[in-house]
N, C-alpha and C positions, 0 to 999 in steps of 0.2 A: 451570522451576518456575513453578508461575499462583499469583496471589497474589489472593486470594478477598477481601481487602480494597482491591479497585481503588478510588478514589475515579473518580465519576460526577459530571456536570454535569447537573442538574435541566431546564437548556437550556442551548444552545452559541449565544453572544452571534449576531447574524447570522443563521442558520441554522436554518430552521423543519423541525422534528421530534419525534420522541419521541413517548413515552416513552421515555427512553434506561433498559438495563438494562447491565451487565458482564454480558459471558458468558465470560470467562478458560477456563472448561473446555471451550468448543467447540477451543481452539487445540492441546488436547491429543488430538485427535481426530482420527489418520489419514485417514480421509474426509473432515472438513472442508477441510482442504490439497487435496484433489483438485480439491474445486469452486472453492475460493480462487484457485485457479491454473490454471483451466481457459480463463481468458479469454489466457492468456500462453502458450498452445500449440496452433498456428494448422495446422500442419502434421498429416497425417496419424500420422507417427511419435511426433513430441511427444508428441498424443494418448495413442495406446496405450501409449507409454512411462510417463505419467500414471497413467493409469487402470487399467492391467493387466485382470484380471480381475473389477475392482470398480465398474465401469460405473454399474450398477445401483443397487449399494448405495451408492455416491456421487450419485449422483443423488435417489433417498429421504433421504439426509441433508439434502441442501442444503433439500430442499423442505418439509424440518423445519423447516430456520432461515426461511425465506421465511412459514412460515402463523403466526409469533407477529404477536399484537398489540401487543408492543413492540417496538422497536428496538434488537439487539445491539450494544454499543459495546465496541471495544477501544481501548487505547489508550498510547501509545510515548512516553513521559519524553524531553526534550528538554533541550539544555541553556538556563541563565539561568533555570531556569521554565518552558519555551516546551514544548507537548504536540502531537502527533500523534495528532488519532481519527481509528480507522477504523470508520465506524458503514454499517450494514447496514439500509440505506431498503428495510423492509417495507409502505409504501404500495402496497396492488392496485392493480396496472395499470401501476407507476411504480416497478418493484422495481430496488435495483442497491446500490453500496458506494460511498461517498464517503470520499476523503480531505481531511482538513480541519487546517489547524495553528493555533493558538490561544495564546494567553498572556496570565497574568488583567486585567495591563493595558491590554490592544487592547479597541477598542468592539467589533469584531467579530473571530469568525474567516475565516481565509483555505477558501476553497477551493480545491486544489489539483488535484484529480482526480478523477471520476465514471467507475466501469467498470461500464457496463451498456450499452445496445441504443442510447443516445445519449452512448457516450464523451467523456471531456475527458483531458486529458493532453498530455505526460506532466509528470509533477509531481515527479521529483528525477532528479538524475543519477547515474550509479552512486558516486560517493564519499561525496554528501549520502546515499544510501542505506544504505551501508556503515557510515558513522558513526554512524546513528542507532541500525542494531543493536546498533553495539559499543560503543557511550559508557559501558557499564556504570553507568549512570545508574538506581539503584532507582528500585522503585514502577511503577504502570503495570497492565497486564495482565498482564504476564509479564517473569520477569527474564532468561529464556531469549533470544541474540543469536540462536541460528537462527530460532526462533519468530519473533521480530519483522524477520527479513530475509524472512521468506516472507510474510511480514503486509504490507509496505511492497510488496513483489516489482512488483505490478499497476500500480504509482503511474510505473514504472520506464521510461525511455525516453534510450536514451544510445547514441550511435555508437559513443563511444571505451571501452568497458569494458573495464578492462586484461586480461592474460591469466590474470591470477590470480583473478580473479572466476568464472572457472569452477569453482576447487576449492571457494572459498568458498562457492559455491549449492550446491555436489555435496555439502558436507560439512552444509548444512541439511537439504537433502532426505533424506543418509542417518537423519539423527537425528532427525525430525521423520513420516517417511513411511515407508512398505514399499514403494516402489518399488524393482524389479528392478536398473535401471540408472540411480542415481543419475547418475554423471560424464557418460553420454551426454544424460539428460534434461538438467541444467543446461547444457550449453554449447548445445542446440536451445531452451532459455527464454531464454538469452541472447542468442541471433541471433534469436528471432521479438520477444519482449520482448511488452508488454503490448496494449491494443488501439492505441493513435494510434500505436506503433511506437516504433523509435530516431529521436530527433532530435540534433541536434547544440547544444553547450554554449558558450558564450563568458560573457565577464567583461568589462562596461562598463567604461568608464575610474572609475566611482565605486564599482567593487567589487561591481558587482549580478552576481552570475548569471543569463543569461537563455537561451532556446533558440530554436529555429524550427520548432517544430512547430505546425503548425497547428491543432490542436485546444486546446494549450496556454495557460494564465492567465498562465503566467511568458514568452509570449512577446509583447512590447510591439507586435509589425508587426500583432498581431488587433486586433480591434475591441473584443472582451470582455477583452481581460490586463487584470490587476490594476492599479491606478497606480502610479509612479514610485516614491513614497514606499512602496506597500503589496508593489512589489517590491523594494525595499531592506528593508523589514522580515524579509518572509522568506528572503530572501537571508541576513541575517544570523544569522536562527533554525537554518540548516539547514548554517553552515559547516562544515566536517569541524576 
């Protein structure tokens, strides 16, 4: 269920945008999920499995969301405080979805992930992902866990995704989409996974999560990852 009283940030501390608006009713929108997760199905079959028959009119959707002049924000309650936007950069020319995690205390928020035509990623693992659907944590855009697993979905890059997380994606897609074949779409989004791919996970000796994927902020061997400290932050924000 979308809860039409999201609270919005006027500006997200760091992070030049906006006008940010809530759009909680796009997430109830069968074709929005199509394009949402169009970038996480790289294969031929994924594809069709996606799409079915609604090519088209998925495609007319999204390019609805793309010609506002403001910026759609949704966004996933975390625990401590700590929030998850997903905000939908309608800048021409420079169009794409960031994810970003925030808490009122930080001067700034994190950026975690960029899915568009110059990818960043990936930005949680599947447990951090998992938990943030299911914290049952009100408030937000939606209090719905499938909703907001298919909402994080794109940010997702992880070798080891147990074997049960294929029922878990299967059991959002049925309830969120009219896709034909749920169980087979989820377990082909789960081996392609989002644009930078699956990377692999480890845990510093100070408790940070970090990974190696190269397009990644949480991985410290780039050049651009986060700092020390600002990956010990979110490391902590996103423990399961």
């Amino acid at each position: 269920m979308t809860n039409s009283a999201d609270p919005h940030p006027a500006q997200i501390p760091g992070y030049d945008g906006g006008p940010y608006t809530p759009h909680p009713e796009l997430l109830d929108e069968h074709l929005f999920w199509l394009a949402h997760l169009a970038s996480c199905a790289h294969l031929e079959e994924a594809q069709e499995l996606l799409f079915g028959p609604d090519y088209e009119a998925g495609e007319e959707f999204y390019r609805q969301v793309w010609d506002r002049a403001d910026w759609p924000l949704v966004t996933v309650p975390l625990t401590a405080g700590h929030r998850f936007h997903v905000v939908y950069r309608t800048f021409d020319g420079d169009r794409g979805t960031d994810y970003l995690i925030h808490h009122p205390d930080w001067e700034r928020a994190e950026l975690l992930a960029q899915d568009d035509g110059h990818f960043m990623g990936p930005a949680l693992s599947w447990p951090e992902l998992a938990a943030a659907a299911d914290n049952g944590i009100p408030g937000g855009s939606t209090d719905d866990p499938h909703a907001r697993l298919l909402l994080l979905l794109p940010a997702l890059g992880d070798h080891a995704v147990p074997g049960r997380a294929v029922a878990r994606l299967a059991a959002a897609l049925h309830a969120r989409t009219t896709v034909e074949d749920p169980d087979r779409l989820a377990a082909l989004l789960l081996t392609e996974q989002g644009q930078p791919g699956p990377a692999h996970w480890t845990t510093t000796e100070d408790g940070i999560r970090i990974n190696d994927g190269h397009h990644s902020y949480r991985n410290p061997a780039n050049h651009f990852a986060l700092s020390a400290h600002h990956l010990a932050r979110v490391s902590a924000a996103l423990t399961p």
